[in-house]
N, CA, C and O of each residue as an XYZ file, in Angstrom:
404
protein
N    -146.176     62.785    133.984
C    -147.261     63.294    133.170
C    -147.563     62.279    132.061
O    -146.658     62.133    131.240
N    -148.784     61.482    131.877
C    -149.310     61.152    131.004
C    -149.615     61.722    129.817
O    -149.843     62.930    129.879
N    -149.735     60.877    128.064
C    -149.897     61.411    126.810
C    -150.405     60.576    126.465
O    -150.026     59.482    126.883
N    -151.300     60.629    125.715
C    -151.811     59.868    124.886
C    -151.396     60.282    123.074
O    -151.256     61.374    122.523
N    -151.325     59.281    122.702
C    -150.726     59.147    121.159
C    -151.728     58.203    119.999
O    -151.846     56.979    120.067
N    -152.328     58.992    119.057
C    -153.760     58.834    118.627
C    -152.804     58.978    117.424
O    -152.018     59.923    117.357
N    -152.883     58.050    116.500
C    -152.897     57.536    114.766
C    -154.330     57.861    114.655
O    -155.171     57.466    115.463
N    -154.683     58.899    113.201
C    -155.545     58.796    112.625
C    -155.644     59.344    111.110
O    -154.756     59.520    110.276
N    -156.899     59.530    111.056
C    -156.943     59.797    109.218
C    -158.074     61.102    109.720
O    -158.717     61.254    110.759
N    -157.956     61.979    108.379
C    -158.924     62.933    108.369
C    -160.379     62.738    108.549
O    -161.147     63.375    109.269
N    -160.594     61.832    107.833
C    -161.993     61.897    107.187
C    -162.686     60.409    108.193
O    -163.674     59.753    107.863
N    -161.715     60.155    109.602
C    -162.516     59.097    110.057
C    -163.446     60.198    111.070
O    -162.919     61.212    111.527
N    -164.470     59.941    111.261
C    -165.431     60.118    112.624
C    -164.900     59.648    113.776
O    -164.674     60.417    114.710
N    -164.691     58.590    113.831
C    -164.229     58.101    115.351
C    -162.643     58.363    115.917
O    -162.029     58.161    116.964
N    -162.427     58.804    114.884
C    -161.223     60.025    115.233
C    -161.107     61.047    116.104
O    -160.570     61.353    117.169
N    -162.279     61.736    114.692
C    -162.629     63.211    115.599
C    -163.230     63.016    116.838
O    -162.865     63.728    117.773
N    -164.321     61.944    117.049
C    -164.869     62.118    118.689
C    -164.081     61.540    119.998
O    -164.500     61.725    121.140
N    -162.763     60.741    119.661
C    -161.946     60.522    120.221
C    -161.293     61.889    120.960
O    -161.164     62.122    122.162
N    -160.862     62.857    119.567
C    -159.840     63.772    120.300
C    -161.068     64.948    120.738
O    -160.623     66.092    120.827
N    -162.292     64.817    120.968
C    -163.276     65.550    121.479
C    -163.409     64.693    122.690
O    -162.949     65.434    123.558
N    -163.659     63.894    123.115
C    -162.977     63.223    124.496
C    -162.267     63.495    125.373
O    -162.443     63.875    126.530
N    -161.010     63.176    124.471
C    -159.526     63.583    125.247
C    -159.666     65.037    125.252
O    -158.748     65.407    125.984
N    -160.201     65.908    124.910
C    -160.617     67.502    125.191
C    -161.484     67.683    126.707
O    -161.304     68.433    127.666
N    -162.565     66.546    126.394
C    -163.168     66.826    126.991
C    -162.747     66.498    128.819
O    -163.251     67.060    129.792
N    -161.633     65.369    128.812
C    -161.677     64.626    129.929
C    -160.175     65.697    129.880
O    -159.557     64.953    130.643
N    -159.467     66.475    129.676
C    -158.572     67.393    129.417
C    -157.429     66.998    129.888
O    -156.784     67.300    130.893
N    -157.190     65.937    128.609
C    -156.146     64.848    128.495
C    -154.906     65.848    127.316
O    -155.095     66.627    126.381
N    -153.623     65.275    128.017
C    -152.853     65.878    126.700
C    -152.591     64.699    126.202
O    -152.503     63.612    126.774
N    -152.406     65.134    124.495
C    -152.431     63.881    123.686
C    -151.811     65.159    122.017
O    -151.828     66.353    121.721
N    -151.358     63.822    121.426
C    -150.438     63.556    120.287
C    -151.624     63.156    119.054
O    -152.286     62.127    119.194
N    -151.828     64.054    117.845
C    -152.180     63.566    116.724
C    -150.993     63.309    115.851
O    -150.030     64.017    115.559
N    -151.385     61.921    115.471
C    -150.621     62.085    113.913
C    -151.543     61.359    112.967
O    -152.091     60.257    112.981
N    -151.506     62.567    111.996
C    -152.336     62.445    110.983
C    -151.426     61.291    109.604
O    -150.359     61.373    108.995
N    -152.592     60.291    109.632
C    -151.962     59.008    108.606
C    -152.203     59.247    106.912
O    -151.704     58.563    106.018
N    -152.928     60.181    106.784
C    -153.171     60.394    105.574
C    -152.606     59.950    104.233
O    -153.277     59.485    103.312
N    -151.016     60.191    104.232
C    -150.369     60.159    103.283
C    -149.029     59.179    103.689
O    -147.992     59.125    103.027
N    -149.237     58.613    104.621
C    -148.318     57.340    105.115
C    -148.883     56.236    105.434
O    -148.711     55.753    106.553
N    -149.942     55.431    104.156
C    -150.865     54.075    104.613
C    -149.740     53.163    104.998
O    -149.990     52.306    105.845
N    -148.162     53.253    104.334
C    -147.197     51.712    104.725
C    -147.026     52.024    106.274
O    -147.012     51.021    106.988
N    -146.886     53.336    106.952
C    -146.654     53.217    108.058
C    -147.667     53.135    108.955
O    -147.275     52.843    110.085
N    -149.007     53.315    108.822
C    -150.501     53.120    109.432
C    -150.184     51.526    109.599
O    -150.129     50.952    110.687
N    -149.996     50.953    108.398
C    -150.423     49.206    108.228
C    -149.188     48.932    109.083
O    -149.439     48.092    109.947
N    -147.896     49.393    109.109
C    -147.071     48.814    110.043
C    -147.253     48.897    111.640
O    -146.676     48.039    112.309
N    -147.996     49.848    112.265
C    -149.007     50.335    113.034
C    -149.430     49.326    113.299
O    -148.935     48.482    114.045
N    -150.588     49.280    112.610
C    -151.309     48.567    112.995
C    -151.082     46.891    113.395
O    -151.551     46.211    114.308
N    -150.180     46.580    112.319
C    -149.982     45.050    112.748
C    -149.236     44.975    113.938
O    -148.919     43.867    114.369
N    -148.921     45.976    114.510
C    -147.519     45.592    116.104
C    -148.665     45.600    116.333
O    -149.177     44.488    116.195
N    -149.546     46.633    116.729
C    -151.238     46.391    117.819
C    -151.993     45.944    117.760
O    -152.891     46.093    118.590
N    -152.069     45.213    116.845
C    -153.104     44.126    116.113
C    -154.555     44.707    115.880
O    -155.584     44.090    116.156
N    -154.509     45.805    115.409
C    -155.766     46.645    115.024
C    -155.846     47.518    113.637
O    -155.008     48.384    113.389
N    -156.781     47.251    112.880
C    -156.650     47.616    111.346
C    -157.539     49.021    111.186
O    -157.751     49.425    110.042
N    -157.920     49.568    112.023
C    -158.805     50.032    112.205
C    -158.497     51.537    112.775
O    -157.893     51.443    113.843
N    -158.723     52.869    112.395
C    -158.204     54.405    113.292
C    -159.295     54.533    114.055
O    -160.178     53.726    113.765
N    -159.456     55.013    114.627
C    -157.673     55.659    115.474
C    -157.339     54.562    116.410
O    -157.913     53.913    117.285
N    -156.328     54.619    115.935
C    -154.832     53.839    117.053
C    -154.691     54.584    118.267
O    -154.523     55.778    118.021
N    -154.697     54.314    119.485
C    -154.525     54.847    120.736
C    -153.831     54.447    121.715
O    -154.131     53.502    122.445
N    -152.500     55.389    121.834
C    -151.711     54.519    122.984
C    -151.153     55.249    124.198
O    -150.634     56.343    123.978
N    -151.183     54.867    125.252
C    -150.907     55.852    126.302
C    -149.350     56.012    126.808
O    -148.851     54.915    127.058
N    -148.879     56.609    126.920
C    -147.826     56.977    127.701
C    -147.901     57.359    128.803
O    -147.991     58.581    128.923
N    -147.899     56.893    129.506
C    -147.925     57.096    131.458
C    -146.966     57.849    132.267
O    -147.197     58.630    133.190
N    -145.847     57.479    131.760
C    -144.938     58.581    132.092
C    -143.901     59.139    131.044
O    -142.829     58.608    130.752
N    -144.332     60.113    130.618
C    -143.778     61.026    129.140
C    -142.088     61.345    129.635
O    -141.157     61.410    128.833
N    -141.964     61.512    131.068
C    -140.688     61.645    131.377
C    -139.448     60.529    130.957
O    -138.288     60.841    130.689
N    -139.917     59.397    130.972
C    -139.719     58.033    131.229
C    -139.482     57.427    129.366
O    -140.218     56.518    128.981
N    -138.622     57.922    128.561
C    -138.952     57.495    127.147
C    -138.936     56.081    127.306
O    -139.619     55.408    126.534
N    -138.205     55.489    128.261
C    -137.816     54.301    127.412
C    -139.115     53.104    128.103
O    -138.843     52.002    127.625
N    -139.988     53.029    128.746
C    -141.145     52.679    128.612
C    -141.918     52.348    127.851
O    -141.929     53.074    126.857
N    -142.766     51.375    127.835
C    -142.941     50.639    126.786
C    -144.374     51.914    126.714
O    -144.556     52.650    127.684
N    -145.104     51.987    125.696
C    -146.187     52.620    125.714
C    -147.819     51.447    125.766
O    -147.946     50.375    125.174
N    -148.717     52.052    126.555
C    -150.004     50.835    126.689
C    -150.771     50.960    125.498
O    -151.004     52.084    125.052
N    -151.227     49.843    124.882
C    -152.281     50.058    123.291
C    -153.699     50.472    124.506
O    -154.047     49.909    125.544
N    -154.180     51.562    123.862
C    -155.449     51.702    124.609
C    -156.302     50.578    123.456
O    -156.706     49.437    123.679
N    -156.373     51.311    122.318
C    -157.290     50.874    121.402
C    -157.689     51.446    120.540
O    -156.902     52.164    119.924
N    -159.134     51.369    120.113
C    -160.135     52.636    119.224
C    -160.795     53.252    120.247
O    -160.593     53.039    121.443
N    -161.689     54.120    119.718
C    -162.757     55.218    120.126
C    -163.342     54.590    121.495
O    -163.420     55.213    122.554
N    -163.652     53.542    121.336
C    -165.004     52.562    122.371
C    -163.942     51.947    123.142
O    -164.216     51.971    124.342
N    -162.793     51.386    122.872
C    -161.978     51.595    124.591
C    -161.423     52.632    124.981
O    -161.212     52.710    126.192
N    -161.066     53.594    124.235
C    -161.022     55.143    125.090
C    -162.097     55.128    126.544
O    -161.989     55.045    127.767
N    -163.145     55.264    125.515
C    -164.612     55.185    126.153
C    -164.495     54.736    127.195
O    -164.398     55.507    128.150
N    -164.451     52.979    127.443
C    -164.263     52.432    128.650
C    -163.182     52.667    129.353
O    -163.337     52.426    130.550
N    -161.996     53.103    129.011
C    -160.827     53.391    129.503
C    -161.194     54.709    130.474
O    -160.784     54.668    131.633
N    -161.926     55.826    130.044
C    -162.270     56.920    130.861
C    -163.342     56.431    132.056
O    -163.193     56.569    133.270
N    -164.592     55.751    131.263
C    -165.603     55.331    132.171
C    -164.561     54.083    133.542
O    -164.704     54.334    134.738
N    -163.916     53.245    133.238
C    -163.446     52.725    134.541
C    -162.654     53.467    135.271
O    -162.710     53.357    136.496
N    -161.807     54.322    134.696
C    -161.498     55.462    135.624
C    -162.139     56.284    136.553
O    -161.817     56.704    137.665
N    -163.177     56.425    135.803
C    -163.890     57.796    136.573
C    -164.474     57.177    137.730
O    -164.326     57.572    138.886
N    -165.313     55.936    137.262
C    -165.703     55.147    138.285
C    -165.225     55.292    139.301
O    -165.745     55.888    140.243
N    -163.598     54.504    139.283
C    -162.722     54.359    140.086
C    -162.296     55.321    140.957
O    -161.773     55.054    142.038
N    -162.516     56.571    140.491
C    -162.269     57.818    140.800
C    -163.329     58.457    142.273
O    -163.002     59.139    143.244
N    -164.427     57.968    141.934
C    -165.836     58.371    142.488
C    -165.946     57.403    143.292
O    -166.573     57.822    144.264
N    -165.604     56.019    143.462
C    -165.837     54.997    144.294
C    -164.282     55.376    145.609
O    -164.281     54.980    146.774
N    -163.324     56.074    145.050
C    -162.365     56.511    145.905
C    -162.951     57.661    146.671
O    -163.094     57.603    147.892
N    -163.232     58.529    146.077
C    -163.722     59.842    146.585
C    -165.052     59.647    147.660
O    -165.289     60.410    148.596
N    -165.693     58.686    147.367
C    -166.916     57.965    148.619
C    -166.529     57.348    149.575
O    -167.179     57.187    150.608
N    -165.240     56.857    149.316
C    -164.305     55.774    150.645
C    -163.958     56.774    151.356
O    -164.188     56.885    152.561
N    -163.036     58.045    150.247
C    -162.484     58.818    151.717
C    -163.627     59.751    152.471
O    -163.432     60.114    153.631
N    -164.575     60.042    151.907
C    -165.099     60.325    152.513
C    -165.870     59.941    153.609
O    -166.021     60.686    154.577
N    -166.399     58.769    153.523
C    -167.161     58.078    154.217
C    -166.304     57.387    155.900
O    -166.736     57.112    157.020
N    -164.926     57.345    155.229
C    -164.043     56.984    156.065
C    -163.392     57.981    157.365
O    -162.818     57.696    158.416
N    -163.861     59.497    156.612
C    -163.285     60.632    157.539
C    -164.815     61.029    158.350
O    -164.997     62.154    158.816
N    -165.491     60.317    158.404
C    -166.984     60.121    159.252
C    -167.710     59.887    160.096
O    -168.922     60.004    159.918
């Protein structure tokens, strides 16, 4: 089972439409709210090299702790992260079909 693990702050926007995303694509996923821990946001951020919330990282297999976790990104590679999926998803679903034909 996959998780996704989202660093953010209250008052960002691209926060909130992130975890309206991951709702929407009905992803389970991890907030942690940075509000009142900027030394640990900035330590964050410099392992992923992104200064910027929300922080987004996937866990692929939640069973599996000791796995490294993938940096998705911000909001706009979520974005593409779902859109090449789905793609991928729909270009499979036309093979098998086309293939059982």
């Amino acid at each position: 089972m996959r998780v996704f693990q989202m660093y953010t702050k209250t008052d960002c926007q691209y926060c909130k439409h992130a975890i309206s995303l991951l709702r929407k694509e009905e992803e389970r996923f991890v907030v942690t709210v940075m509000d009142f821990a900027p030394e640990v946001l900035d330590n964050i951020a410099t392992r992923v090299g992104q200064n910027t919330v929300p922080i987004i990282l996937l866990k692929e297999d939640f069973s599996d702790m000791t796995k490294e976790d993938t940096f998705i990104g911000g909001f706009q590679e979520l974005e593409e992260f779902f859109d090449k999926e789905n793609k991928a998803r729909k270009a499979k679903e036309k093979y098998e079909k086309n293939k059982g034909e």
